[in-house]
C-alpha positions, 0 to 999 in steps of 0.5 A: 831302205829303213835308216839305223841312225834318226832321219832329218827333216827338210826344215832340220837340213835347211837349218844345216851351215851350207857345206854342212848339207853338201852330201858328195863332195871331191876331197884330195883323196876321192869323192867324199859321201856323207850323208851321215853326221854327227860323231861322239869320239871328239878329236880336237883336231877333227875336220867337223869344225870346218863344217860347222858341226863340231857340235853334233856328237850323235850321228843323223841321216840327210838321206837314205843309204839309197837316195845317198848313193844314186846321189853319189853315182848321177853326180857330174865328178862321179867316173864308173870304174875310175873315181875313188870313192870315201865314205863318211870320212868328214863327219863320222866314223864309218864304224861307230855301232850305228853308222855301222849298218849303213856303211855296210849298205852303201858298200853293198849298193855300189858293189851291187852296180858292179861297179870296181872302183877304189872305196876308201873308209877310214876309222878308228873306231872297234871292228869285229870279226864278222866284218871280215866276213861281211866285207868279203863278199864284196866282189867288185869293189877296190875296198881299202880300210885305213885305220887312223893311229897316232898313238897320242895319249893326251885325252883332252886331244884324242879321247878315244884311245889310238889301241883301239884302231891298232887292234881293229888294224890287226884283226882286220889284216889276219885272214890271207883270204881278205878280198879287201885292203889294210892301210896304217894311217899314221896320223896326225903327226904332232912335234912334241906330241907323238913323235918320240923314238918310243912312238915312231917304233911302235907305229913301225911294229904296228905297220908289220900287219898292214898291207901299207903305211902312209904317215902325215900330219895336222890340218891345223885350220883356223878354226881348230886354232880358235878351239885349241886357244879356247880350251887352253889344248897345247897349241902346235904351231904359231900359224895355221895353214891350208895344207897338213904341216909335216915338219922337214926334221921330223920327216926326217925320223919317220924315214929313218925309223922305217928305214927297212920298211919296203911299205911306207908311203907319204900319200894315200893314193899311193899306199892304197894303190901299192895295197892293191898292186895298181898305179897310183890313181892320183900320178904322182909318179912325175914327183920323183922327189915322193918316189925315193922311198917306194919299191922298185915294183911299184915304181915300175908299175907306176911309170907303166901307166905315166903319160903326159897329157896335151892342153887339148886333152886337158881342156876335153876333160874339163869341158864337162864342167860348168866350173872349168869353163875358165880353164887356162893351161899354164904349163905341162911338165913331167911334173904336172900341168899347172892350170888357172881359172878354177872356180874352186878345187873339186874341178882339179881332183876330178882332172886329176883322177880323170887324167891318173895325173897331177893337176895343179892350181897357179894360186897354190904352188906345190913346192919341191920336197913338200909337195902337197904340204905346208911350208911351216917347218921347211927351210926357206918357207914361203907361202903357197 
């Protein structure tokens, strides 16, 4: 299969930082594909500078489209049917005019197996009226577009403009024919950057034309910290942390803005989820505390599907992982099952999707009203 952006060599890969070369990797939200790297649009919060490819600004190939995705569907996370699927969403837009043709490959490959599994590609970049078109004739796959906004206008932050993602949304969510799903994905939520009354109502205009909305905040990384002081950008928080900051007051205002909003979500399974008229793929149902603001449909739908699963189950699962070999469960509640003894955290995704369950690590707590969240900006934080 021919490639459309400039094709590394072993030696170029090799010189790649090691998280770099890793082509499928579990993110929270999926199993992540991204074969391809490199993108121009330069948002200053941008996960590549975990990676250590912020500065790569022209997108390039590790692979074939073809060899990515039989590299994706022969991996051990990879579950036919049940695990959602992200493609290039850590180190490109899926959008940009020359990884255009390429998401579209990988679509077409997968969807070409048969296979129906959840597919998620976030952007922001400009869509056109014949990808409507050409995502329609997708016929198995779960596709979800979630198109990133946040109406931050600060250029040194994020050049690109957040109108362009708000009219690619609109576009994308006219035809009522769509095989595929439109997510607002509001993010990220800034105190004292876009959180005004004037943008939380237009994100709320905006959300009008999606089939959900799910808001969340900054990945405020040490590394992004260092480039932020570098470059003398406002600096958000006093602290970094390892989870998205989502501050309780202005959580507060989001909910109050959407008040009437029957669509909003605090998580993207959710969101695609609902989209799709299915159970959240990620359970957090056992978090009643995320429920209060879903629609008793979904809310039915997804206690439909709800089921504890027992420490024989979870060690059955686990037993095809070389890195859960040190599994121990701690506990299982309606909640969650807390576990220990994983090496890192893709094994617990995988348990999650596997499971449709919440699995939780005993070194990372998931605190009440935050799950998921860091604690800076919640009363009585603590570390976690």
């Amino acid at each position: 299969m021919s490639t459309f952006v400039p094709l590394l060599s072993r030696e170029e890969i090799s010189r790649l930082p090691e998280r770099a070369r890793e082509v499928v990797e579990y993110r929270k939200s999926g199993l992540s594909l991204n074969h391809l790297q490199g993108c121009p649009l330069d948002c200053a919060y941008c996960i590549r500078h975990t990676y250590g490819i912020w500065d790569q600004r022209q997108p390039r190939a590790l692979m074939t489209d073809a060899e990515a995705v039989e590299e994706l569907v022969s991996h051990r996370y990879f579950q036919p049917h049940v695990t959602p699927v992200q493609v290039f969403n850590r180190a490109t837009d899926p959008f940009l005019p020359s990884v255009r043709p390429h998401t579209l490959a990988v679509l077409d490959l997968l969807d070409a197996r048969g296979l129906t599994n959840h597919v998620l590609v976030i952007t922001r970049h400009q869509m056109k009226p014949e990808d409507v078109e050409r995502l329609n004739q997708l016929r198995h796959l779960k596709v979800t577009l979630l198109f990133t906004y946040s109406g931050i206008d600060n250029k040194q932050i994020e050049p690109y403009p957040s109108h362009v993602a708000a009219e690619s949304l609109k576009l994308m969510s006219a035809p009522e024919d769509r095989q595929y799903r439109t997510i607002l994905y509001w993010r990220p939520l800034v105190p004292g950057l876009n959180d005004s009354d004037e943008h939380l109502d237009a994100a709320y205009e905006l959300s009008q034309h999606a089939d959900a909305t799910v808001f969340t905040g900054l990945f405020y990384r040490d590394q992004i910290a260092e480039y932020y002081k570098a470059n003398g950008l406002p600096e958000p928080y006093e602290d970094t942390a390892r989870r998205k900051i989502v501050p309780e007051t202005l959580e507060r205002r989001i909910l109050t803005a959407f008040s009437d909003s029957t669509s909003l979500f605090r998580k993207t399974s959710c969101a695609v989820a609902y989209a799709h008229g299915l159970p959240d793929y990620n359970g957090h149902y056992g978090v009643r505390e995320l429920c209060d603001i879903c629609p008793l449909s979904q809310l039915e739908l997804c206690a439909s599907a709800h089921r504890v699963p027992s420490s024989d189950r979870i060690r059955e699962v686990a037993a095809t992982l070389p890195e859960a070999r040190g599994l121990v469960v701690v506990d299982i509640t309606e909640r969650a099952a807390v576990v220990s003894g994983l090496e890192t955290e893709q094994p617990r995704y995988y348990l999650q999707h596997a499971l449709s369950f919440q699995v939780h690590d005993e070194r990372h707590p998931h605190h009440e009203r935050r799950h998921g969240r860091a604690d800076i900006g919640w009363k009585g934080e603590q570390d976690g």
